[in-house]
C-alpha positions in Angstrom: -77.1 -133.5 144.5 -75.1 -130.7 143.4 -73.9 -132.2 140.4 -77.0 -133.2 139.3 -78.5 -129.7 139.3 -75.8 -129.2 137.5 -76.2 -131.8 134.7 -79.9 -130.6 134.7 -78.9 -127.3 134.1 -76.7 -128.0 131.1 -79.2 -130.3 129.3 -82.1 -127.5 129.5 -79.4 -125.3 128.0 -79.1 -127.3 125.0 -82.4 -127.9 124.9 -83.3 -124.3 124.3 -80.4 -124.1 121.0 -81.3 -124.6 118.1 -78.9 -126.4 115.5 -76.4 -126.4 117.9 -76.1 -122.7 118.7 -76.5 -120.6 121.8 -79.5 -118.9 122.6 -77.9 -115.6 123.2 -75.3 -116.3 120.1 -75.8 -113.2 117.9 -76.1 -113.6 113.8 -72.8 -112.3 112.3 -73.3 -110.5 109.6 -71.0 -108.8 106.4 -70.1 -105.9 106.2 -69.5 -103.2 103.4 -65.6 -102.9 103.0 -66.8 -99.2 102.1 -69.0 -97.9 105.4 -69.1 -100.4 107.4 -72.6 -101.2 107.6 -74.1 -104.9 107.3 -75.5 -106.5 104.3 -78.7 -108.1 104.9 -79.7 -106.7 107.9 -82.9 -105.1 108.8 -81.3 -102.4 111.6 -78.4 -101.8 109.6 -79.9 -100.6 106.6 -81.3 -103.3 104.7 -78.9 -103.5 101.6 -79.3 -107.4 100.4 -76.4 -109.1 99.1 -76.8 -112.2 97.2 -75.0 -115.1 98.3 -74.8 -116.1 94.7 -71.3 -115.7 93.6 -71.1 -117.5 90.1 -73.1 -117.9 87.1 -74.4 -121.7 86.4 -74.4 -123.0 83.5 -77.7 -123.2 81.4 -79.3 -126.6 80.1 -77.2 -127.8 76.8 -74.5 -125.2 77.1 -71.1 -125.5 77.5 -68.3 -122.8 79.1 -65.9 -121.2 76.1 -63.2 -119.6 77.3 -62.4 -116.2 75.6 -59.5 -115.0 73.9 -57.5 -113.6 70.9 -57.6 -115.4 67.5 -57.5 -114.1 63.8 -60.6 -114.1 62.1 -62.0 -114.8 58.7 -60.2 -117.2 55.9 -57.6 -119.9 56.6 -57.4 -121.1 53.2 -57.3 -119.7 49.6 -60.5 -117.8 48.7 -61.4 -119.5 45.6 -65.0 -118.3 45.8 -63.3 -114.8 44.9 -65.4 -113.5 47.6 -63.6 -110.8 49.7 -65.5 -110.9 52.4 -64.0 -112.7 54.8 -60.0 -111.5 55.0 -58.5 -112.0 57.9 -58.3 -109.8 61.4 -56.7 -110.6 64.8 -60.3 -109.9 67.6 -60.5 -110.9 71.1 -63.9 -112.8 71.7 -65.1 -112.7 75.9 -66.2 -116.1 77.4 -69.3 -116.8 76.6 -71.3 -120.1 76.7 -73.1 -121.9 73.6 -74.7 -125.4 72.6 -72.7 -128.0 72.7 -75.1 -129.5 69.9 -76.9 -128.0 66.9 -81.0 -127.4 68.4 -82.8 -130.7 67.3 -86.4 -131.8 65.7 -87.4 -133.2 69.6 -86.3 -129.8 70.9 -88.4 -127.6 68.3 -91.1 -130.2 68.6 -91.0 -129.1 72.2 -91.1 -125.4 71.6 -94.0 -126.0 69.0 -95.9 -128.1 71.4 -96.0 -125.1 74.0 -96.7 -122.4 70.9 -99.7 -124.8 70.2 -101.2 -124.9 73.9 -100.2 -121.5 74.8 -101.9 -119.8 71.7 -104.8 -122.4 71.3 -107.0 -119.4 70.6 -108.1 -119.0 66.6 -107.2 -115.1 67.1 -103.5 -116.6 67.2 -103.3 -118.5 64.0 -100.7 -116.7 62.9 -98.5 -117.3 65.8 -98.9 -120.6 65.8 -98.5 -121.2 61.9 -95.5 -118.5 62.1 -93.6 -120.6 64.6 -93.9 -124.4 62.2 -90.9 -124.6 60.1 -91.4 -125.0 56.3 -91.0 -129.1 55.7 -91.4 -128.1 51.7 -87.4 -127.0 51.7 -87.1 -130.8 51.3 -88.5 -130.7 48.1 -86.6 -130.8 44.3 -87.7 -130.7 41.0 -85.3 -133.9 39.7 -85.0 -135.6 43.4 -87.5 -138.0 45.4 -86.9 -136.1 48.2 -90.5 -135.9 49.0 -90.7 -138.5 51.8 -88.9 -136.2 54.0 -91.5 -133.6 53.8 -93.9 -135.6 56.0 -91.7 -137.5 58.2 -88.2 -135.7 58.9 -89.5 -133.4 61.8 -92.0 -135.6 63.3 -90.4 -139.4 62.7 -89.0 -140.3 66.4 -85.7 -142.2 64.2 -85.3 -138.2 63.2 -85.7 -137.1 66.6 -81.8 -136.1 67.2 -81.4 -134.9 63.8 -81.1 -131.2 63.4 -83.9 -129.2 62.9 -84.3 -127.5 59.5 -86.3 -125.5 57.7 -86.6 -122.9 60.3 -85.7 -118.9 59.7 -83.3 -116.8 61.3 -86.3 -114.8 63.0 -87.7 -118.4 63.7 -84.7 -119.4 65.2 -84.5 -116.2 67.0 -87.6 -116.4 68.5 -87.2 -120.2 69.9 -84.0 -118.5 71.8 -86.5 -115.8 73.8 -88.5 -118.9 74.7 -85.9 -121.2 75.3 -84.8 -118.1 78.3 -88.3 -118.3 79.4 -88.5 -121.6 80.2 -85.8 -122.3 81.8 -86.3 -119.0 83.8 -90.1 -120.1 84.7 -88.4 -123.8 86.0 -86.1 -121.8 88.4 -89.3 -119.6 89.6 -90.6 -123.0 90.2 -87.3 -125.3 91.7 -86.7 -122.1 93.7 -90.2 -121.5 95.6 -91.0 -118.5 93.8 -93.9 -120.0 91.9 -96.5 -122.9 92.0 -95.9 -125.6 90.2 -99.9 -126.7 89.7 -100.0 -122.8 88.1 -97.3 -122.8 85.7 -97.9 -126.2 84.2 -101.1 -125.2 83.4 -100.5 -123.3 79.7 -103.4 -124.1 77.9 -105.2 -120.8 76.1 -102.7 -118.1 78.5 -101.8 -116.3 75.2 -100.4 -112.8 76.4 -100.6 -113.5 79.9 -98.0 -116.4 79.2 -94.4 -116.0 81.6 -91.6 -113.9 80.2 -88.6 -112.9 82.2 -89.1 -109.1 81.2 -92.9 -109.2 81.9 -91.7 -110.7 85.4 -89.2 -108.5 86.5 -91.0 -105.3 85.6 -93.8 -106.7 87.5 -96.2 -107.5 84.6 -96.5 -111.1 85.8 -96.5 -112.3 89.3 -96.9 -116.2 90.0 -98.3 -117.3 93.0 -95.0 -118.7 95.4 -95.2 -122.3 96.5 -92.7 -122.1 99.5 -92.3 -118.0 100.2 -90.8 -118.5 103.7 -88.4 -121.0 102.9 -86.8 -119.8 99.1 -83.9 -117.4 101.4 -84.5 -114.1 100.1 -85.4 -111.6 102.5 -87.2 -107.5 101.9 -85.9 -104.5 104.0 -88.1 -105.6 107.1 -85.9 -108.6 106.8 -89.6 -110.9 106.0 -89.4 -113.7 103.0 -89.4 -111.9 99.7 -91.9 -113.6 97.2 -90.1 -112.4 94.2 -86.5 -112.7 92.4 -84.5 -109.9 91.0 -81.7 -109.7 88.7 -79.6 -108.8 91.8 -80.2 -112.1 93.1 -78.6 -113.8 90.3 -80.8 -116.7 90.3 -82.3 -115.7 86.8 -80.4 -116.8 83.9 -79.2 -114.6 81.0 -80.9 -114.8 77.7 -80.5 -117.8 75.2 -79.3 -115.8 71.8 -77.9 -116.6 68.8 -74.1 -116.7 69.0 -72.2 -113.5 66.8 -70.6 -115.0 64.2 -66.9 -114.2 65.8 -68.4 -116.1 68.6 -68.9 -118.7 66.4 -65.8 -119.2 64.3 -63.6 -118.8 67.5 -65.8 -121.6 69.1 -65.3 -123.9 66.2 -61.8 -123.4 65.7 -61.4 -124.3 69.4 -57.4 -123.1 69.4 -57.6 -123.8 73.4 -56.3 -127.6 72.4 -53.0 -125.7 70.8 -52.1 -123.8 74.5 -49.1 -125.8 75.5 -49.2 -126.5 79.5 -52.8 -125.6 80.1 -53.8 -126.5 82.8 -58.0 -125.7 84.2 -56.8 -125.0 88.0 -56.2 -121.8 89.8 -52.8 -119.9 89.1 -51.7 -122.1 86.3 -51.8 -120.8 82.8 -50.5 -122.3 79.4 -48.7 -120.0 77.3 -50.4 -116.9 74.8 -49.4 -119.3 72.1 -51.3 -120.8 68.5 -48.8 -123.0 67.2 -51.0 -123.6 63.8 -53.5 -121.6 61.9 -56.3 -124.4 61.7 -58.6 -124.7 58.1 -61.1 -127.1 59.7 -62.4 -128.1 63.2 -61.1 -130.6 64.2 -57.3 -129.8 63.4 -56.0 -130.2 66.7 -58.4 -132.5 69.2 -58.1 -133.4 72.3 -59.8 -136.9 72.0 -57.4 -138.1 70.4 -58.6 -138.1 66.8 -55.3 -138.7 65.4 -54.4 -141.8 67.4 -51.5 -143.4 65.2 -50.5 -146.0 68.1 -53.2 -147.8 67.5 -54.8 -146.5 63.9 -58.1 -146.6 65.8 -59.3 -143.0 64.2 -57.4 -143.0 61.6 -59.0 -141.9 58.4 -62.2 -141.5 59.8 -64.5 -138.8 58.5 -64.6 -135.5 61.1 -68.0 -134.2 59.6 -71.0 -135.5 57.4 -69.8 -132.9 53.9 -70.3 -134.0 50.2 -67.0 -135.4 49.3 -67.5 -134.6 45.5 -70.1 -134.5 42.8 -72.6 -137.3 43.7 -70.3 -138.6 46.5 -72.6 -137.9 49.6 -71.8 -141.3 52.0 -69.3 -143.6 50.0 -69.7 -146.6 49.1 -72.0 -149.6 50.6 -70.0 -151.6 53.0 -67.8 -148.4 53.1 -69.3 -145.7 54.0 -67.4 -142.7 55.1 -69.8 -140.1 56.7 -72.9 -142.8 57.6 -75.6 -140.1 56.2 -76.7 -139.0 53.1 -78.2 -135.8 54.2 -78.1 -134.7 57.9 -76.7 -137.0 60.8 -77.7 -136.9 64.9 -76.7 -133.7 66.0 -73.8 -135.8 68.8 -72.0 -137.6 65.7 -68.7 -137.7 65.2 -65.9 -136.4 67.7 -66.2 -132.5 69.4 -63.8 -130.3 69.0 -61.3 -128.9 72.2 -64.3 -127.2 73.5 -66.4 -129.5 73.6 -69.2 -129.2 70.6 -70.2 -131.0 67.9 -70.7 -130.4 64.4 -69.3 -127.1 64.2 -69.0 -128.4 60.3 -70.8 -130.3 58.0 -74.0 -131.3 58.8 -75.8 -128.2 58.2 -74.9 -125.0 58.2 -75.7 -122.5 61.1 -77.3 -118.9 61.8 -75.8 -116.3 63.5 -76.6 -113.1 64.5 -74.6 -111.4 62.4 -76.6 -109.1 60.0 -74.2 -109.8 56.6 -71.8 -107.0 55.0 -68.9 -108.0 53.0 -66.4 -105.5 54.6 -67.5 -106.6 58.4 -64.6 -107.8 58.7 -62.7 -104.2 58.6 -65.3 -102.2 60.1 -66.7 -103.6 63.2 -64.8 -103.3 66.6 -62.0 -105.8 67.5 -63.2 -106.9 70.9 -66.8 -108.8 70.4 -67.1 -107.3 67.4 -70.7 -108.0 65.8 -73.3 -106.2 63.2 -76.6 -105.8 63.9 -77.3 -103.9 66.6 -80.9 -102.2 66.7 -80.6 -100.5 70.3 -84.5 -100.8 72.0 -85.9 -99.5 75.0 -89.1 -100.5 77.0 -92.0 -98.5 76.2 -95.2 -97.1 78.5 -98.5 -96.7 78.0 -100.6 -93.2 78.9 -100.3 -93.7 82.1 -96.8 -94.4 82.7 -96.8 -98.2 82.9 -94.9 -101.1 81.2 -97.1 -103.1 78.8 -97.4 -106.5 77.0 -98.1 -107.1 73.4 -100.4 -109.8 72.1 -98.0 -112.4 72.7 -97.1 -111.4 75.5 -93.6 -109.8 75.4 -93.1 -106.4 76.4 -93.0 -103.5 74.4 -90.5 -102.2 72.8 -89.7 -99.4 70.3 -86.3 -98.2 69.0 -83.9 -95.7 70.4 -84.5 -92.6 68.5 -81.5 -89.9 67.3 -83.0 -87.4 69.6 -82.4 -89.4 72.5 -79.1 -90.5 71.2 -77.6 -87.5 70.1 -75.8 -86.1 73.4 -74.5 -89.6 74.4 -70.6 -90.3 73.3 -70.7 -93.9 73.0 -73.7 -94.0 70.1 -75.7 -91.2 67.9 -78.4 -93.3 66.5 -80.4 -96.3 67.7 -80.7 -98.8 64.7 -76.9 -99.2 63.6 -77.8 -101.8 61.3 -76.0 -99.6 58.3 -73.1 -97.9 60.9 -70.0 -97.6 58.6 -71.1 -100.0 56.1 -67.4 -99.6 54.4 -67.9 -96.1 53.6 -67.1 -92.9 54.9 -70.2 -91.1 55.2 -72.0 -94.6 56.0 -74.4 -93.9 53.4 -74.5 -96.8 51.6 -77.7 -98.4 50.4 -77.9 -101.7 49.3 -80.5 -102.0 46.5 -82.2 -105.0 47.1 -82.4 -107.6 44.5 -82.2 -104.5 41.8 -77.9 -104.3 42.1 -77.0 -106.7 45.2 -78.7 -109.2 47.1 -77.3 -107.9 50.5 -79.7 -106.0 52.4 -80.6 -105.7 56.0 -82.1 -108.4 56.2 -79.4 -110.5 55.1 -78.4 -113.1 57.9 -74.9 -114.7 58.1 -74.6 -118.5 58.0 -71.7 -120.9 58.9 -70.2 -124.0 59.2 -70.9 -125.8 56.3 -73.5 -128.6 55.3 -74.2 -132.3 54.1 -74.8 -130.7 51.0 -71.7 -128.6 50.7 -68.1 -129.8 49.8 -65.5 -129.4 51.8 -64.1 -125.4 51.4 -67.4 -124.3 52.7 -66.8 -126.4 56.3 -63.8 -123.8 57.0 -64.8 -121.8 60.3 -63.9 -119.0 58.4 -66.0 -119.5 55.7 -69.0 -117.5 55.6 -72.3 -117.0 53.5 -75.9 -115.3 53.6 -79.2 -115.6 53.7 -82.2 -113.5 54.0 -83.6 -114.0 57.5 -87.2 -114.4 56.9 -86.1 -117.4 54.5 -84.9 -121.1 55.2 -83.5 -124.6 53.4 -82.9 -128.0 54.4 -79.2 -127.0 54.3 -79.1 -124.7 57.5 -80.0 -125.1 61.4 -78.7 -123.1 64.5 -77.6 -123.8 68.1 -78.3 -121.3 70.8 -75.9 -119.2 72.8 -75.3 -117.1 76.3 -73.3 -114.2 78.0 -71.1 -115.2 80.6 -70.6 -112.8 83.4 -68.3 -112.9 85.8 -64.3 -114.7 85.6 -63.5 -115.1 82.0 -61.6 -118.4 83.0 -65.0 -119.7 84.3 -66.4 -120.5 87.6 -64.1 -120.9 90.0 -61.4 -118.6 89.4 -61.2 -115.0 89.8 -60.8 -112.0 87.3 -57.1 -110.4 87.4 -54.0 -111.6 88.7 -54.0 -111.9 92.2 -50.8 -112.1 94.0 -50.5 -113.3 97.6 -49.4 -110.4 100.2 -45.6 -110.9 101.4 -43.6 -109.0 104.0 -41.8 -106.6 101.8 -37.7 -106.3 102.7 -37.5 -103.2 103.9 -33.8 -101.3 104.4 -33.5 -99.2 106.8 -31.5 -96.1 105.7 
């Protein structure tokens, strides 16, 4: 009798747990290494620490790994140029496309311009957003066809998208980060599906991650007291900050030292590498690369077998008239642009970082870049912008709904030590004084809104597929000749998720003498 009363006993116990755990178990909790109070807990404070501990990696993009390289020209510049002689930069890790952005993907972005802005008030949006199908044109070519079908024929569908400006292009990266920012709201709890799928006529009140996180937009959540973020009174939170890490960082164009370090892909050179914690190659580039695919790691230059060998590595124009070879031997398969996944990637990963067509960056264009931006990142281009508020003190949208913005002024830039002015567009320039001015079609055609462009194109022999190669374009114009792909920061380890910043070393008993 006894033992039973005892067996009852236990099995009510148990009964009472939940997932295994004691009633009177208490929840453990971290705490601050700094005061010793608990991270997310209600009567300790209420400080919430993200469980998030690494950045994921967006949709298309793939992880670059940082590092030192020389920049500019590996080859003889026999465009006389100037402009791109060469300088030893370190680039951080960063993440970018592993394909050039294709006609399905813009069709995409127009498709949601179209339903989003349905109203006639946004004409101009909607027109604004279409890229110009009349750079297919020539005056002594029959390439007229392609003006009707290459964007919208599915056999083009995984072609790259041209046509399309550097603001054009620009603007498809703020969307692209909204999108994929509104799917996490959504995959995460934080907002109802049946609400967000529902874009027809929203204009401004469309979903931005600015608008969000300043509170300008707030989605109904699907799943609030299961999505695992808690408020100070320790109750569901129904909304995500940047804290959380959940949000992804904005889709951008890569800087063109981004760029050219991605495409020259010198990680394939690093005897011993080896991807796993506390192994390292050496801080070694054996060769100084002219093209892409120099060094590859798919074995490109197979002689065992002769399977690759002499194999075109882009889709370039060989010579005058030589676009493909000849029938029954063609070299490159395409007469003018290819799928955007042809041909082998480089050590990184990506394809087509030459030939095909050429790319935008972010870069604004100055001959002497080169020598007067900074060697770690360095970029030109930066207009610094700050969120402006209306009368009464608030945060507001624009007609597309983004929020305002309007450029640091000198006044609020003098007393700071790390800039004086907020549009730095001209900073330097070359000169001294950084008082050049570039006379716009009257003595130059370099102005501010000249747009750097890389990489090279079906239409473009073979000295223009050099990483280091670069040329210009005003960014408000386009050509059948030049495309983009999108990029992201990375934050966090530079050697990529699972590793940590720094050198750690493992704590041993010191030998210790005593004297």
């Amino acid at each position: 009798m006894r033992n039973l009363l005892y067996l009852s006993a236990i099995a009510l116990l148990f009964s009472a747990c939940k997932g295994g755990k004691m009633p009177f178990a208490k929840k453990s909790f971290e705490k601050s290494s700094m005061t010793g109070w608990n991270y997310n807990d209600k009567n300790m404070g209420s400080f919430y620490k993200s469980p998030v501990k690494e950045q994921s990696t967006g949709p298309g993009l793939q992880f670059v790994q940082g590092g030192t390289f020389s920049m500019g020209a590996a080859e003889e510049d026999v465009m006389g140029d100037w402009n791109n002689v060469p300088r030893r930069v370190t680039i951080s890790s960063f993440y970018i496309d592993r394909t050039e952005v294709a006609n399905i993907h813009y069709r995409e972005y127009l498709s949601w311009v179209e339903r989003t802005f349905d109203d006639e008030q946004f004409t101009k949006v909607v027109e604004g957003a279409k890229p110009d199908t009349l750079v297919w044109r020539s005056e002594l070519s029959a390439h007229e066809p392609y003006v009707e079908n290459y964007f919208r024929h599915p056999s083009t569908n995984y072609y790259p998208v041209v046509g399309v400006s550097w603001r054009q292009a620009n603007d498809f990266c703020i969307w692209r980060s909204n999108r994929v920012n509104e799917l996490i709201l959504v995959e995460k709890g934080f907002a109802n599906k049946n609400q967000v799928k529902t874009i027809q006529g929203q204009g401004e009140e469309n979903f931005t991650t600015k608008s969000y996180l300043l509170g300008l937009y707030a989605p109904q959540a699907s799943k609030p007291k299961k999505n695992g973020l808690m408020d100070e009174n320790g109750k569901p939170r129904n909304f995500i900050k940047v804290e959380d890490g959940l949000f992804m960082p904005d889709y951008r164009l890569p800087t063109e030292a981004e760029w050219e370090y991605a495409a020259l892909a010198y990680i394939t050179q690093n005897p011993n590498v080896k991807l796993k914690e506390g192994k390292r190659g050496e801080e070694l580039i054996m060769n100084r690369q002219v093209y892409t695919w120099s060094s590859n790691v798919n074995g490109l230059r197979d002689n065992r077998t002769g399977s690759w060998q002499g194999k075109y590595n882009a889709n370039f124009k060989r010579g005058d008239g030589d676009y493909m070879g000849v029938a029954g031997g063609l070299n490159d398969n395409s007469s003018y642009t290819g799928p955007v996944d042809a041909f082998q990637p480089n050590g990184f990963g990506l394809y087509n970082m030459a030939g095909n067509v050429n790319e935008w960056v972010a870069d604004v264009y100055r001959p002497m870049s080169g020598q007067d931006v900074d060697d770690l990142d360095p970029f030109r281009g930066n207009v610094f912008k700050k969120f402006t508020k209306d009368a009464n003190g608030e945060y507001e949208r624009d007609s597309i709904g983004r929020v305002k913005t309007a450029t640091v002024t000198d006044e609020e830039s003098k007393k700071r030590l790390n800039y004086q002015k907020g549009n730095v567009i001209n900073y330097k320039d070359g000169d001294e004084q950084s008082m050049v001015n570039y006379g716009y079609g009257m003595t130059t055609l370099v102005s501010d809104k000249s747009r750097v462009i890389k990489g090279g194109s079906w239409d473009d022999k073979a000295y223009w597929l050099s990483p280091g190669a670069r040329r210009f374009m005003d960014e408000d114009q386009s050509s059948a000749m030049v495309g983009f792909r999108c990029a992201m920061d990375r934050f966090g380890s530079q050697e990529g998720n699972g590793f940590k910043n720094g050198n750690h070393f493992s704590n041993r008993r010191q030998n210790t003498r005593k004297k």
